[in-house]
N, C-alpha and C positions, 0 to 999 in steps of 0.2 A: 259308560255302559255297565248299569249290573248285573243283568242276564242276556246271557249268549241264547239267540233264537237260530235252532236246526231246519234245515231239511234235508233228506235222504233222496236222492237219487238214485232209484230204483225201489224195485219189494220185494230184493232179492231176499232167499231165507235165512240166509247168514247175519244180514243184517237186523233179519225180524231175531231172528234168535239171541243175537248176542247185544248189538247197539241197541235195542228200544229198551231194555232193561238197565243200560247204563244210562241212557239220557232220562230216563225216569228217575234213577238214583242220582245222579250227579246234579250236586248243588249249583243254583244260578243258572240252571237248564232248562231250555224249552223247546220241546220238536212242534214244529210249527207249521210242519208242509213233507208230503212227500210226492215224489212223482213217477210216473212210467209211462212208457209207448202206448199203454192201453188205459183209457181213460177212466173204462169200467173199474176195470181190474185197480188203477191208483182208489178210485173213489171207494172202493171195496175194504181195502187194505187200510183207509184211514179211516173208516167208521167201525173197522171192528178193535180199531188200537186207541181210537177217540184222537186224532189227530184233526185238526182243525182244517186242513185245505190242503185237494188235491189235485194235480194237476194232468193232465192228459199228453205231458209234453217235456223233456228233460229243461227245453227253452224258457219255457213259460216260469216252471221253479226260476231258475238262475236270472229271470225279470224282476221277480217279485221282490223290493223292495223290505220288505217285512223278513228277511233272512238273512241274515249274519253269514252264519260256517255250513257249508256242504259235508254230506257222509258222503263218499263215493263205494259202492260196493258192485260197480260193474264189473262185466268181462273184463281179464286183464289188456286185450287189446282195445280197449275202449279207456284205458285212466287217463293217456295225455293229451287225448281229443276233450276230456269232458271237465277234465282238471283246468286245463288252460281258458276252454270257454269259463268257466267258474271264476276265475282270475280275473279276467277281461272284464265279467260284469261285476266285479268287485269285489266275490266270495272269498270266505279263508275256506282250506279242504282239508279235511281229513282224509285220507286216500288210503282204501285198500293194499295189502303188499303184494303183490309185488307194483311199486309205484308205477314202474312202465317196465317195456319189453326190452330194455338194455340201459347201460349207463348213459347214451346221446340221446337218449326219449329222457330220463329222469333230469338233464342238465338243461334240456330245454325249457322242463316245466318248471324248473328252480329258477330259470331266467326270468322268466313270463310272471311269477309267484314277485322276484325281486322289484320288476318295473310299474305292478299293479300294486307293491306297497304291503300286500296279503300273507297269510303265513300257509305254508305248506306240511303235513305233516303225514308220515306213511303209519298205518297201525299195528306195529309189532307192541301191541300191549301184554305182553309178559315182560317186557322189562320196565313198567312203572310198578311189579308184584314185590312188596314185600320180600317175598322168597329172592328175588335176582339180586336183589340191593343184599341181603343178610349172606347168598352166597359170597358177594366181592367182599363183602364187609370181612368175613373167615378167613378170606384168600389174603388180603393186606396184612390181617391180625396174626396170619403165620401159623395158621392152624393145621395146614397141611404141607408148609413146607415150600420149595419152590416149584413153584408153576411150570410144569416139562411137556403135559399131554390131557387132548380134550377128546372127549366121545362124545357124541351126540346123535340122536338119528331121531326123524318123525317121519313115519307112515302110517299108511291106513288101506284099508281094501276098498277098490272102487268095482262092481260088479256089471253096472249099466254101463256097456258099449257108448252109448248117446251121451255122457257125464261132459260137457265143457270141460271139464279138465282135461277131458282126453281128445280136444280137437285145437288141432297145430293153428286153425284160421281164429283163434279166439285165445289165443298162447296159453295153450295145454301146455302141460307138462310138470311134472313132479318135484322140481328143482323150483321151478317157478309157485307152487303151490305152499310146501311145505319146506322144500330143501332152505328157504329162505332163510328159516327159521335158525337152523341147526350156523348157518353162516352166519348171520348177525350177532350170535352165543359166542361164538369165537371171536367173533369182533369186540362184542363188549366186556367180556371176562379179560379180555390180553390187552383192550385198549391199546387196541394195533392193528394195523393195516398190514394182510399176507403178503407177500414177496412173490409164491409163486403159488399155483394148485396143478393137482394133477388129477383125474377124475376118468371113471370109467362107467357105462351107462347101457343100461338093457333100452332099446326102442321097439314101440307098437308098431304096428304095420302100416300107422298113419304117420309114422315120425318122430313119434312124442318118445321121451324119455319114462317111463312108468317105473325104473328106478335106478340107483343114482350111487357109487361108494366117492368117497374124495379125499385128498389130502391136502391140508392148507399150512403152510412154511410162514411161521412170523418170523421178525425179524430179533425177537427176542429171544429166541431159540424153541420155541414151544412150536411142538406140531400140535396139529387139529386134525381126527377124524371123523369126518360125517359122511352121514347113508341117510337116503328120502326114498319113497315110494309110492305107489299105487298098487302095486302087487305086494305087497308083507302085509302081515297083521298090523293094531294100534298100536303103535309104540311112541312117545312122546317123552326123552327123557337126556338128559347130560350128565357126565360124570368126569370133573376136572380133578386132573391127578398129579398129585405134588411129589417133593422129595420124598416124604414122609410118611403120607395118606392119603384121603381121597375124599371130595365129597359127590353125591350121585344124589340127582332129584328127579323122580320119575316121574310126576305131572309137572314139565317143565313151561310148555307153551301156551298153554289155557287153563291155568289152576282155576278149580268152581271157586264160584264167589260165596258158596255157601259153607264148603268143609275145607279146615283147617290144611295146610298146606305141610309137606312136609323136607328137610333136606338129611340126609343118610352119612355120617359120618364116618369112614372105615382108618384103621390103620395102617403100618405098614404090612402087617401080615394078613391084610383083605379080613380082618377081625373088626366087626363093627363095634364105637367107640359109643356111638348114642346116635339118638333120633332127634330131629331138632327140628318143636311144632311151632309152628308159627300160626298166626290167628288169621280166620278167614278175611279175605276183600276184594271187590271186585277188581279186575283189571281192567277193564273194559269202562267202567267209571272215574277208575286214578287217570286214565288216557284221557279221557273226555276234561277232566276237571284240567290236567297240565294243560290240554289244549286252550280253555279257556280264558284260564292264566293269561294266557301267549296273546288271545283275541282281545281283552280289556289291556292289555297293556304295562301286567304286573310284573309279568316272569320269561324271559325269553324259553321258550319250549323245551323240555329236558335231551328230545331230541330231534333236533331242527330236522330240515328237508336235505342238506347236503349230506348227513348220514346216509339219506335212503340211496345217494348219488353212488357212495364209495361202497354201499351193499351192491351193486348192480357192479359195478367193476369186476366183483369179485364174482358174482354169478356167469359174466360175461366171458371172463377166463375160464372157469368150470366149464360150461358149456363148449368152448371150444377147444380146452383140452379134450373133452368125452368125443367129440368129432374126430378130430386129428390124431389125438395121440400126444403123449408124449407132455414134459411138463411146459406152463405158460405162463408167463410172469402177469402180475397184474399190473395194470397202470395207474399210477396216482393223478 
């Protein structure tokens, strides 16, 4: 196989905004199909993007022969119903984050991905950015010293009441949306699985979390603290702080594909040392291209589907610290 052929299930806009631009750029790529519940509406969506077939039926995609890899960008309570049928009829997925609504929905679909032979993969594409990899790269090279403490927070304002994100029947909620993000940062910079979290959480009057402080306990001595929202301003940004100094990157989870990316270098007296630019790229097409990799059978995937497992452990404990109270170990 030398080109990997897409299709998108659904037209949702996230995907229109962010995936059709990457599988446009991404080498060996072909979107070949997308679909939705309403047939107008698929048939709509694929003549104004020049997509070749569309389908009236999430089913009818995942029949079609002519399709390689699925995007999944459905409701989060819709990934491990749509992901697994994706598997069953042969599909590799790409799969929105949060992968499913707990760590026993994600272990399911890793099982089902295992026995169909297929590759699973969740879309935290800011860590195939340039920028993440030149962070770890400083942090090894001893630029700041030993690794003690991690900041990270991503919110945004959500103003429409009606927003899915804000309805518990479709797994709203703020931790689920974005807090994902600020967890996996900890996870990847420590290259370590937390021990325990402890979390505390403002809830809407439907239930949802709309925002979120936490504290995550490695086993390597580094705490981690992260904050997500719906109710704060855009804030999208980490700042991992050593013995020494510190480094802080403020568009951390979706750097544009088009402007230069940047990471913030401070001292020990919060005195900045230099600015450290790195050259634009899409993330969202380095995701696609790794993926690829993985579907021709060159490169095992930079980050397989049991990562997305041991993310959701850790979401699974926050969450039910912010309920209960009190700190909660994670489980391996």
């Amino acid at each position: 196989m030398s080109t990997v052929r897409w299709g998108i299930l659904s037209t949702a806009r996230h995907g229109e905004k962010t995936m059709l631009p990457a599988f446009r750029q991404a080498s060996d790529t072909e979107l070949v199909a997308i679909a939705s519940r309403d047939e107008a509406r698929a048939r709509a969506f694929a003549q104004e993007h020049g997509i070749p077939t569309s389908y009236g039926s999430y089913e009818a995609l995942l029949d079609d022969p002519d399709v390689d890899a699925i995007y999944i960008p459905l409701p989060n309570n819709l990934h491990k119903e749509w992901a697994i049928k994706a598997a069953q009829a042969g599909k590799h997925v790409l799969c929105e984050k949060p992968i499913g609504l707990n760590a026993a929905e994600a272990e399911e679909m890793v099982a089902a991905f295992k026995q169909a032979g297929r590759i699973l993969c969740e879309t935290f594409q800011w860590r195939h950015h340039p920028q993440a990899h030149a962070v770890k790269e400083l942090i090894q090279d001893g630029t700041i010293g030993e690794v003690r403490l991690i900041d990270a927070g991503f919110s945004f304002l959500i103003a429409r009441q009606d927003d899915i994100r804000l309805d518990p029947e479709l797994g709203g909620g703020s931790l689920y949306d974005v807090g994902c993000y600020p967890v996996s940062l900890a996870r990847f910079i420590t290259e370590a699985e937390p021990l325990a979290v402890t979390a505390q959480a403002h809830w809407t009057e439907r239930g949802v979390d709309d925002r979120m402080v936490a504290t995550l306990e490695f086993p390597n001595g580094v705490l981690a603290h992260i904050n997500c929202g719906f109710s704060l301003p855009l804030r999208r940004y980490y700042e991992v702080v050593g013995s020494t100094g510190s480094l802080l990157v403020n568009r951390a989870y979706n750097p544009i594909g088009d402007r230069a990316s940047e990471i913030v270098h401070f001292g020990e007296d919060r005195m900045m040392i230099e600015t450290i630019r790195l050259e634009a790229a899409n993330s969202y097409t380095l995701m696609v291209e790794d993926f690829n990799r993985a579907v021709r059978g060159e490169a095992a995937p930079r980050f397989p589907a049991d990562d997305a497992v041991k993310n959701m452990r850790v979401i699974d404990a926050l969450y039910r610290s912010a309920r209960e109270g009190g700190t909660i170990p994670v489980k391996g």
